[in-house]
Backbone as CSV, one residue per row, in Angstrom:
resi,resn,N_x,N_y,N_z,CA_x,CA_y,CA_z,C_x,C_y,C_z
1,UNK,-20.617,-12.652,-22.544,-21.674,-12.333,-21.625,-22.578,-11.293,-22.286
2,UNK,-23.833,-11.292,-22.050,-24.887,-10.303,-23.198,-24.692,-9.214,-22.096
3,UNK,-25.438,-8.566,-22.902,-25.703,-7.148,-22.395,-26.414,-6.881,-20.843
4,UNK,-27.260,-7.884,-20.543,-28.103,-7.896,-19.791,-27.267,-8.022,-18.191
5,UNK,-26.788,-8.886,-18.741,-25.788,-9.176,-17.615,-24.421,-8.324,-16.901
6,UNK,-24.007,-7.752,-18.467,-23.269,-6.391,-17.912,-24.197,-4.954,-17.120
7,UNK,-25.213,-5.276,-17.500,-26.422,-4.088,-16.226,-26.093,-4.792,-14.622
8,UNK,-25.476,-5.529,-14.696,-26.094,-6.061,-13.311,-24.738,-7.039,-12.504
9,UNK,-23.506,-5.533,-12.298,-22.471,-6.469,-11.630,-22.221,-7.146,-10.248
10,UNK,-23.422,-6.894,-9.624,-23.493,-7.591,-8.295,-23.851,-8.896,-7.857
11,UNK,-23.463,-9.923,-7.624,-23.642,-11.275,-7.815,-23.539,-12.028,-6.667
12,UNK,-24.361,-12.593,-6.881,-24.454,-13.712,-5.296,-23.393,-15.359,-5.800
13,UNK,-23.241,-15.766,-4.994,-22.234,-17.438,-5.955,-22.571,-18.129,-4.192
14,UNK,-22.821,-19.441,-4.895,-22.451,-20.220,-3.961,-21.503,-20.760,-4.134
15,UNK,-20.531,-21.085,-2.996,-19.230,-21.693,-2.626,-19.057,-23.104,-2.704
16,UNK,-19.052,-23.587,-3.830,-19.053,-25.855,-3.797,-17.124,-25.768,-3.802
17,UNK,-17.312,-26.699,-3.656,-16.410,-27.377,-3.087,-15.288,-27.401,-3.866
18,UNK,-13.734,-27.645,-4.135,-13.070,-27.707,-4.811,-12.591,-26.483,-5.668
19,UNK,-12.825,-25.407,-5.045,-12.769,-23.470,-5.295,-13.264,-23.949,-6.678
20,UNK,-15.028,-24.025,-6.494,-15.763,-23.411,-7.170,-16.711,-22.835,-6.939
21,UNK,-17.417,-21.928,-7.958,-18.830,-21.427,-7.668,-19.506,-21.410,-8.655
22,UNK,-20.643,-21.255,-8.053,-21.826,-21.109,-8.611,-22.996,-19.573,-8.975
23,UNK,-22.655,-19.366,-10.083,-23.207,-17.597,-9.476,-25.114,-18.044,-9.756
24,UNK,-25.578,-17.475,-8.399,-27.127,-17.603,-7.976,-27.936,-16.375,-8.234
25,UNK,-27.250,-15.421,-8.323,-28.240,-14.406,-8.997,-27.281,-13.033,-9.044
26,UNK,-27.621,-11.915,-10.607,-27.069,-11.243,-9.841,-28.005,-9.810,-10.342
27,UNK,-27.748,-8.728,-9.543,-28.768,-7.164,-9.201,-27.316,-6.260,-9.604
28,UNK,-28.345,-5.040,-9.879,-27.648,-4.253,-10.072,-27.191,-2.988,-8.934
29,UNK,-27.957,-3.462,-8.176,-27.716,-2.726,-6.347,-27.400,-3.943,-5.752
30,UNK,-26.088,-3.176,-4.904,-25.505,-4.029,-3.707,-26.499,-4.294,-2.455
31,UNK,-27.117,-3.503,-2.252,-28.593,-3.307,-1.530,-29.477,-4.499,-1.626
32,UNK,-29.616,-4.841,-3.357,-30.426,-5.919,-3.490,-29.739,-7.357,-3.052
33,UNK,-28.754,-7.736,-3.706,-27.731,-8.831,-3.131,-27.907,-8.735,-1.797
34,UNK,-27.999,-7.830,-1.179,-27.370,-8.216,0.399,-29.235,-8.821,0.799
35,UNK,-30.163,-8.129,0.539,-31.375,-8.596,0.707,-31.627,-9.958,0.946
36,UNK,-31.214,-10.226,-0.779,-31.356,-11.426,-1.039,-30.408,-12.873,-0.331
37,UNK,-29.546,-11.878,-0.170,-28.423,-13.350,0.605,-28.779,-13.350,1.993
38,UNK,-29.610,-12.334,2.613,-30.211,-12.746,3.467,-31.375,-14.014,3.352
39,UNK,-32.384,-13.632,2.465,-33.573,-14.543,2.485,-32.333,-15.781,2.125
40,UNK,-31.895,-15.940,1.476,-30.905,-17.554,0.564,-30.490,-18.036,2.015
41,UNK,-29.388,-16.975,3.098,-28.872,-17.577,4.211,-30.387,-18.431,5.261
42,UNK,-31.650,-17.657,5.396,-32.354,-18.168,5.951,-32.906,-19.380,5.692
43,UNK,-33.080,-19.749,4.039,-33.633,-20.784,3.323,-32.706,-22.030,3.865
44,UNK,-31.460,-22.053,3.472,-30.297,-22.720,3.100,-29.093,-22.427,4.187
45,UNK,-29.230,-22.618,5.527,-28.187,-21.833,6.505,-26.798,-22.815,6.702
46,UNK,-26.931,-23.895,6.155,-25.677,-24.776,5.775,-24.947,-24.545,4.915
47,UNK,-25.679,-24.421,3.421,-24.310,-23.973,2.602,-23.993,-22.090,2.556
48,UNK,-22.857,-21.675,1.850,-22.123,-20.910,1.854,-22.281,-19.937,0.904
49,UNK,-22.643,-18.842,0.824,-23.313,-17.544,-0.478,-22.117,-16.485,-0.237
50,UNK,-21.308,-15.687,-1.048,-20.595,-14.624,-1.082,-21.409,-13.809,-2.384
51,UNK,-21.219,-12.230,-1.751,-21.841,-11.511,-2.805,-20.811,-10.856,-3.122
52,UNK,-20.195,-10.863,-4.586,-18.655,-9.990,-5.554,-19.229,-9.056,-6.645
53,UNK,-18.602,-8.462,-6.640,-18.886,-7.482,-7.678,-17.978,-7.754,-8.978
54,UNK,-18.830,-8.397,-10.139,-17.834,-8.566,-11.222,-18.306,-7.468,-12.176
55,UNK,-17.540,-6.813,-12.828,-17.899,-6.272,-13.911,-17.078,-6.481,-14.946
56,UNK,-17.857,-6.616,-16.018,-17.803,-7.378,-17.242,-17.117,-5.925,-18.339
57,UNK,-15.628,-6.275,-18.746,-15.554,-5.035,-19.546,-15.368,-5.345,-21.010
58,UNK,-16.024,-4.689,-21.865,-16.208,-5.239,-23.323,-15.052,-5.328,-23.690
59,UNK,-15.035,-5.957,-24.616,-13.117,-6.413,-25.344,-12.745,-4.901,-25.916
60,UNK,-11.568,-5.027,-25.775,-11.100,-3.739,-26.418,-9.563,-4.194,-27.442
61,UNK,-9.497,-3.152,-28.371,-8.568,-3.298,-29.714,-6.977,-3.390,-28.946
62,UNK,-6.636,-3.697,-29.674,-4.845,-3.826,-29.875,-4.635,-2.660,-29.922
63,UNK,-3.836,-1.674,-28.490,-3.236,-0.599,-29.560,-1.650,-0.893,-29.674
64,UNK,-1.476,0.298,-30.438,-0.141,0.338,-31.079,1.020,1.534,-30.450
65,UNK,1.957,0.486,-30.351,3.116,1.755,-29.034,3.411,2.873,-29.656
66,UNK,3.296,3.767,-28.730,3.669,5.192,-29.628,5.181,5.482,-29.737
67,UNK,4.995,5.793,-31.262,6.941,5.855,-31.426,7.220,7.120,-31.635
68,UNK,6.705,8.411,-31.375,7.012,9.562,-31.563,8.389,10.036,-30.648
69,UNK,9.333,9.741,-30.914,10.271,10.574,-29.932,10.274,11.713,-29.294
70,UNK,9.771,12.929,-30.139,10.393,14.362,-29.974,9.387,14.597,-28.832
71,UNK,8.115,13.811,-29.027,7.205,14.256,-27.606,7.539,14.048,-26.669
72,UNK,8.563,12.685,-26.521,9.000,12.212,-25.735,9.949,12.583,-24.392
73,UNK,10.844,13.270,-25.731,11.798,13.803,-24.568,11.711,15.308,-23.972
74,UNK,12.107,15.327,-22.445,11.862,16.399,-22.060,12.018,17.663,-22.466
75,UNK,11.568,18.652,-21.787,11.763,19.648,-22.209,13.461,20.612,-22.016
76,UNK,13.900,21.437,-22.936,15.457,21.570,-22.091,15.340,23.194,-22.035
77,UNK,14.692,23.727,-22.575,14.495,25.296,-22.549,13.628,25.745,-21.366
78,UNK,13.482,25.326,-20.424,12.409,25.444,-19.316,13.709,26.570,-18.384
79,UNK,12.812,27.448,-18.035,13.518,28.040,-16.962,14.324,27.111,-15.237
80,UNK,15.608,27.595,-15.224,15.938,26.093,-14.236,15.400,26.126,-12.576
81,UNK,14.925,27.381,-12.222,13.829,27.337,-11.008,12.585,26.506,-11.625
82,UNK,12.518,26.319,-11.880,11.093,25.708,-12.787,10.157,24.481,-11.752
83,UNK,11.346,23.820,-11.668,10.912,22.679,-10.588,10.729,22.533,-9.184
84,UNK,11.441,24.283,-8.809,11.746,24.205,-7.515,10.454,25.322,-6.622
85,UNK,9.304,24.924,-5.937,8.754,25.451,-5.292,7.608,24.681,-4.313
């Protein structure tokens, strides 16, 4: 998905048949969607418009599990009220 489209996660879809959709436009204010699925519901008052919020998150790397033990394990020198208040 370009860039353009990640500006703008608010999306109108029409509902066809067989759980699919169709995405009909989408804004970057929920404000605007709702506008607009008004004018679409007035045009078109038979078929079916939902407005979702997708946002598009760029791919991100592989990370790698951290194998450090000693960070790992707790602490044992802690005073033993420590936890209690």
């Amino acid at each position: 998905m370009n860039y353009r489209d990640r500006l703008s996660p608010w999306c109108i879809i029409l509902l066809l048949p067989q759980m699919q959709r169709s995405v009909v436009g989408r804004f970057r204010k929920r404000n605007d969607a709702e506008a607009h699925l008004q004018a679409l519901k007035r045009l078109n008052p038979t078929l079916q418009y939902e407005i979702i919020f997708d946002p598009i998150d760029p791919p991100t790397e592989e990370v790698e599990p951290f194998e450090d033990r000693a960070i790992m394990q707790p602490e044992t020198n802690l005073h033993p009220g420590y936890f209690l208040e």
